[in-house]
C-alpha positions in Angstrom: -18.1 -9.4 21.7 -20.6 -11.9 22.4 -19.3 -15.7 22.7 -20.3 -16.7 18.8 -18.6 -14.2 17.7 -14.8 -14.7 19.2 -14.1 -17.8 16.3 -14.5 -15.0 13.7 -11.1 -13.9 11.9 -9.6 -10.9 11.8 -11.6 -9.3 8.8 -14.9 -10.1 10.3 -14.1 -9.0 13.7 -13.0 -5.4 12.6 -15.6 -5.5 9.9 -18.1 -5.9 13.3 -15.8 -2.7 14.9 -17.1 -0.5 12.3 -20.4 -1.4 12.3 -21.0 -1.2 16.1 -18.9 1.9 16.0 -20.8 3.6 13.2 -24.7 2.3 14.5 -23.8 3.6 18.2 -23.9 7.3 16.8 -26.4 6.7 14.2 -28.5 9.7 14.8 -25.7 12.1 14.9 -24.2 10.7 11.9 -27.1 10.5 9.9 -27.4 13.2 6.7 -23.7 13.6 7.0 -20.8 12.5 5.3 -17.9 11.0 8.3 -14.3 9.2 7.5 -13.6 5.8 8.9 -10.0 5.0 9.8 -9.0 1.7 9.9 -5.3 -0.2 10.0 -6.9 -3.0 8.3 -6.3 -2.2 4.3 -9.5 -4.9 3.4 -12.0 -2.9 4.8 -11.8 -0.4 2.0 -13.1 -3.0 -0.2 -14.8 -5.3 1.7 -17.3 -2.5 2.6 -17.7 -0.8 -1.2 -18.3 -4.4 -3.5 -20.9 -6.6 -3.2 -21.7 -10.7 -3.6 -18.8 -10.8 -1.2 -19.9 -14.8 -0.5 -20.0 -14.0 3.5 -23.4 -13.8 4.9 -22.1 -11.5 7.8 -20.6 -9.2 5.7 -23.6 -8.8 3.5 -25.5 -7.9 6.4 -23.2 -6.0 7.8 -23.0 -3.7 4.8 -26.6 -3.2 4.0 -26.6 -2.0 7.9 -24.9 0.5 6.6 -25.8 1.2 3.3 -28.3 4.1 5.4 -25.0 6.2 6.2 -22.0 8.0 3.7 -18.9 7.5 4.9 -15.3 6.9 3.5 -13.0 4.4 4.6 -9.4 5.6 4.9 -6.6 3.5 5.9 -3.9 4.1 8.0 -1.1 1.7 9.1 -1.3 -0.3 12.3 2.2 1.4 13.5 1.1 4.8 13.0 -2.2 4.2 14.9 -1.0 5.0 18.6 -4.2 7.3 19.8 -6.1 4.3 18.5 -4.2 1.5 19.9 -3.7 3.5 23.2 -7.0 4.0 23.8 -8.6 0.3 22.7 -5.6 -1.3 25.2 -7.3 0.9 28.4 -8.2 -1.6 30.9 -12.6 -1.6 31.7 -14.2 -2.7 34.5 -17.0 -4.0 32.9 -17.4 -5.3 29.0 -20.8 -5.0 27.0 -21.9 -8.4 26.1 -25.0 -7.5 24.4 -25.4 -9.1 21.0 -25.4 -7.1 18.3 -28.8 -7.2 16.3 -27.4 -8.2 13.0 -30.9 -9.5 11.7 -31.3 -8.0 8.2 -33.5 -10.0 5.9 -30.9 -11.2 2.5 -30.5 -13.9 1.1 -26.9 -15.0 -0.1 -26.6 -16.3 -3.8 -22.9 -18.5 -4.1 -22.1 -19.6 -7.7 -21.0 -22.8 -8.1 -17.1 -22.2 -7.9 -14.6 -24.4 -6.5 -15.1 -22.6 -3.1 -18.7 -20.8 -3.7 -16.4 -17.5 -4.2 -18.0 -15.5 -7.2 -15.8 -13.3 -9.0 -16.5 -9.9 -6.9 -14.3 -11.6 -4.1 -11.1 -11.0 -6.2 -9.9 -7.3 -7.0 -6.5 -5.4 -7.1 -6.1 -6.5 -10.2 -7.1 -7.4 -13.6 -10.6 -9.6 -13.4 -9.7 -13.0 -12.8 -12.8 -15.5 -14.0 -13.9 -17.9 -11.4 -13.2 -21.7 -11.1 -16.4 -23.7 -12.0 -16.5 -27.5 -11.9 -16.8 -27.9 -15.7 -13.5 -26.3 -15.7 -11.9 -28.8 -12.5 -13.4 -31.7 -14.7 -11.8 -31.0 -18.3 -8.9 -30.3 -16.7 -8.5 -33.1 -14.4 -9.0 -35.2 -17.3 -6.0 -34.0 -19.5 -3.6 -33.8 -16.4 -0.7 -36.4 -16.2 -0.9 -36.6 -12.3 -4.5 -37.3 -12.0 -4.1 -39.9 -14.9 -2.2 -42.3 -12.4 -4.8 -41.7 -9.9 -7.5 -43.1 -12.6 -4.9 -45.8 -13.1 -4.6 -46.8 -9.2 -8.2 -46.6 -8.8 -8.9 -49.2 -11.9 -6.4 -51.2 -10.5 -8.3 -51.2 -7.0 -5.0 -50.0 -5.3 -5.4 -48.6 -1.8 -4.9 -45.1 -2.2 -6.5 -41.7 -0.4 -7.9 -40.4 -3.4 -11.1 -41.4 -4.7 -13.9 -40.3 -6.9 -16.9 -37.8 -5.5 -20.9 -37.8 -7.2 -19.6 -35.0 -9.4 -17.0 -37.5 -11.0 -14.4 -34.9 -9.2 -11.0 -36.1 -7.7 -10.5 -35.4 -4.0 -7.6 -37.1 -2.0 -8.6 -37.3 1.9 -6.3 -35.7 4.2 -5.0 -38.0 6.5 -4.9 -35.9 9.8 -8.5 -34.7 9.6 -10.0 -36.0 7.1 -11.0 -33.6 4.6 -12.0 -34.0 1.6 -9.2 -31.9 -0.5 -9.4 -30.7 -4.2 -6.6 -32.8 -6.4 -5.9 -29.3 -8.6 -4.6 -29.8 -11.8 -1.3 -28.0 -12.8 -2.9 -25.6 -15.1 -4.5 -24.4 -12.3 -2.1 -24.2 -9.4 -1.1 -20.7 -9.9 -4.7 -19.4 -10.9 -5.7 -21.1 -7.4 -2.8 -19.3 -5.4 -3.4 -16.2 -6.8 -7.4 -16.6 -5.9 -6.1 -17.6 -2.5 -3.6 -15.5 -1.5 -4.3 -11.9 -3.6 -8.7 -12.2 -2.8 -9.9 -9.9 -0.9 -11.3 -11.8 1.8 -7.9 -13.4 1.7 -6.2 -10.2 2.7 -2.6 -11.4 1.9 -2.3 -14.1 4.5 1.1 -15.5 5.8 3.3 -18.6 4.5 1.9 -20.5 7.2 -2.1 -18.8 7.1 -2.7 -19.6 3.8 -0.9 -22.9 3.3 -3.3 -23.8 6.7 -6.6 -22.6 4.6 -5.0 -24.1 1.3 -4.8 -27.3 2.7 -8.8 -28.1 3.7 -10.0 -27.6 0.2 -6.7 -27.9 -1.7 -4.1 -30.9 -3.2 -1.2 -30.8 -5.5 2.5 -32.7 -5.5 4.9 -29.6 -3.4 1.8 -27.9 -2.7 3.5 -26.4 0.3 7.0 -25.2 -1.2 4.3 -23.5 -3.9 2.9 -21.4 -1.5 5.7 -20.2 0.3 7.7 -19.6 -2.6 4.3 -17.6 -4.1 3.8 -15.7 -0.7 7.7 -15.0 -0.4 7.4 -13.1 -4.1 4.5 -11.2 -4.2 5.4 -7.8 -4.4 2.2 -6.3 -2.4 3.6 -8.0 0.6 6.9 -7.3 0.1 6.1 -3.8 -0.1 3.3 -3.6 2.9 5.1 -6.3 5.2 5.8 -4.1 8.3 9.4 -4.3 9.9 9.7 -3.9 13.7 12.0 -1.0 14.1 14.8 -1.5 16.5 15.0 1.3 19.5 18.3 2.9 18.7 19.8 5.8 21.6 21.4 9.1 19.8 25.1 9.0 19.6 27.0 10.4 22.8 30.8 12.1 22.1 32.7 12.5 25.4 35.1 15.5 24.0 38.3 15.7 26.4 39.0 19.5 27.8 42.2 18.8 29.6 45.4 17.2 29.3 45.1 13.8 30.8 41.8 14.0 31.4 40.8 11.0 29.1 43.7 8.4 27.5 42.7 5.5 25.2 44.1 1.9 25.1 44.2 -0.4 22.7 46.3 -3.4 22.4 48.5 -4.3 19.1 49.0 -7.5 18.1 50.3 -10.6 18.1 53.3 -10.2 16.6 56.1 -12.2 16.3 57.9 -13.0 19.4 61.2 -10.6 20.3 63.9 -11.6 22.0 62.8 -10.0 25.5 59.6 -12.2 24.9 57.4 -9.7 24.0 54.7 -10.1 21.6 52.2 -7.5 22.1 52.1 -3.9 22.2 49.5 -1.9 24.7 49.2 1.9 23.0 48.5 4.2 25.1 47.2 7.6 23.7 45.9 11.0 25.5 43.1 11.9 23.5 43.6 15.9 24.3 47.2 16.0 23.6 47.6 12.9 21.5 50.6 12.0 23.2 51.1 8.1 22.4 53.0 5.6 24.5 53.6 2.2 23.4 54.4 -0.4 25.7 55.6 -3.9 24.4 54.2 -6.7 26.6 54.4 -11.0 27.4 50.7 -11.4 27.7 47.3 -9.5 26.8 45.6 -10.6 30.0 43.2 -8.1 31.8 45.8 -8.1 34.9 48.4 -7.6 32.4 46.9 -4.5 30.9 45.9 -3.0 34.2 49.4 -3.5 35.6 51.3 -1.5 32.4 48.6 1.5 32.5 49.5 1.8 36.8 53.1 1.5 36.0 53.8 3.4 32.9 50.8 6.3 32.8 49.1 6.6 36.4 52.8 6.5 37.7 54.1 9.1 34.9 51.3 11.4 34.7 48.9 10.7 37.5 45.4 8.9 37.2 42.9 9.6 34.5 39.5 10.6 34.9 38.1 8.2 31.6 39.7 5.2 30.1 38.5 4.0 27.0 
C-alpha cells in the first residue's frame, strides 16, 4: 500500500485486497464466474449494496461491477494457507498506487452522520436519523431542557447552540463538536453504530472511541459496553483463543515394584508418639499399601520414610509418583 492509504481501517484496507487481487487477473477472469474468500464477514455486503456513503468504496465497487464473482466467508482461524502465505517475508514491496480514478459522484442525505439507510442491514430496515427528527426531539427531552435553562441563564457550560438550532456539547480533550442525543434516541443510535455495516460489530472500546466524536448522552459509556456486551451476533461470532492442550499420557506399571505412589494424609490430631501425619505408600502393580505415621510433612521428612521403610524393604523403585 501506498502511504495515503495505511490510515484506512480495516474494511477499507481488505475492501482494496480484493480489488487489487481481482484487477491483477482481469483478463483471465473476465466472462467467468470466480469465488472470493474473505475472513472479513462485511465484505459480503459491503460489495453487493450500494449508496454505501464511502467514496472509496463506491469506486471500488463499480471497478468491479465489469466481473461476476461471489464473496464467501470463511473465518480468520480457519484461514491458515491464506495467513501462511500473506506472513512470507518479500524482498521488495510494490508501492505503485492503485488507479482508483472512476468518475461518481457521492450523494449523502442529510442524516445525523451523512449515513443513508443502505449502510444498515442484518436486520429489519431501520429509518435514518434526519435533523428534523434530532430537533423535535431535543425539544421534548428533560436533559436538554436544563441545557436551554443554563444557556438563558448565561451559565458557563460546554454545550451550546449550532446554526441549525442543534445542541452539541464540546468535548473537552479535542474539541469536537459532539451530538447531545436525546434518550429516545440512544438505543436507535447504538444500534446504527454498532450493528451498520460499515460498523462491522466494533469492540467496547472501538465504538465507544467513534461514538464519542459525533456522540453525547449522561453514561454514554456504560451504554455502550453494556449494548456491545449483549448483542447476540457478537456473542455468537466472538472468536476464543484455543488453549494448546498435550493428549493424556498413562504410565501402566508391568512389574512389582516397578512404580509406588505417595501421598501424604493429614493433619490429624496429634498421637501420643507425636505423630500427626500419615505418608501412604502404595505399589501401583500389586496395590500393596504401607502407611507410615510421621512428626512433620517436610520434603526431607518424606524422602527419609520412603529410604527407610520401602527402598530398605523392597529395593528402589523405578517411578515415584
Amino acid at each position: 500500500m501506498v502511504t495515503n492509504e495505511l490510515p484506512n481501517g480495516v474494511t477499507e484496507k481488505k475492501c482494496l485486497a480484493v480489488v487489487w487481487a481481482s484487477l491483477k487477473p482481469r483478463p483471465y477472469l473476465e466472462c467467468d464466474c470466480f469465488l472470493v474468500r474473505t475472513d472479513h464477514d462485511c465484505l459480503r455486503w459491503i460489495l453487493n449494496i450500494e449508496g454505501s456513503g464511502n467514496p472509496c468504496l463506491e469506486r471500488w465497487r463499480l471497478c468491479l461491477s465489469g466481473l461476476e464473482f461471489d464473496v464467501a466467508y470463511k473465518p480468520g482461524m480457519t484461514h491458515f494457507m491464506a495467513d501462511s502465505i500473506s506472513r512470507l517475508k518479500s524482498g521488495a514491496s510494490d508501492e505503485t498506487a492503485f488507479d482508483d480514478a472512476v468518475p461518481i459522484f457521492a450523494v449523502r442525505t442529510n442524516t445525523v452522520r451523512g449515513l443513508d439507510e443502505a449502510s444498515y442491514v442484518g436486520g429489519p430496515t431501520v429509518r435514518d436519523i434526519d435533523w428534523d427528527t434530532v430537533l423535535s426531539s431535543q425539544a421534548d427531552d428533560g436533559y436538554c431542557k436544563e441545557i436551554v435553562k443554563a444557556l438563558n441563564a448565561w451559565r458557563h457550560i460546554p454545550f451550546f447552540e449550532d446554526p441549525d438550532e442543534i445542541f452539541r456539547r464540546r468535548a473537552a480533550p479535542d474539541g469536537a463538536h459532539q451530538l447531545v442525543v436525546p434518550a429516545s434516541f440512544q438505543k436507535k443510535v447504538l444500534h446504527l453504530e454498532h450493528d451498520a455495516t460499515l460498523a462491522g460489530h466494533p469492540g467496547e472500546s472501538r465504538s465507544y472511541a467513534a461514538m464519542r466524536r459525533y456522540y453525547y448522552w449522561v453514561g454514554m459509556a456504560a451504554d455502550v459496553v453494556s449494548y456491545v456486551r449483549n448483542c447476540d451476533s457478537c456473542a455468537r461470532h466472538r472468536v476464543r483463543t484455543l488453549a494448546r492442550r498435550s493428549t493424556l499420557t498413562l504410565f501402566p506399571a508391568t512389574m512389582p515394584f516397578q512404580d509406588i505412589a505417595a501421598d501424604l494424609y493429614g493433619p490429624l490430631e496429634r498421637t501420643a508418639a507425636g505423630h500427626r501425619f500419615i505418608l501412604v505408600i502404595t505399589d501401583r502393580f500389586t496395590k500393596l499399601v504401607r502407611a507410615i505415621p510421621m512428626d512433620g510433612m517436610s520434603a526431607g521428612d518424606c524422602a527419609s520414610v520412603v529410604l527407610d521403610y520401602w527402598v530398605g524393604a523392597y529395593g528402589p523403585p523405578d517411578r515415584l509418583l
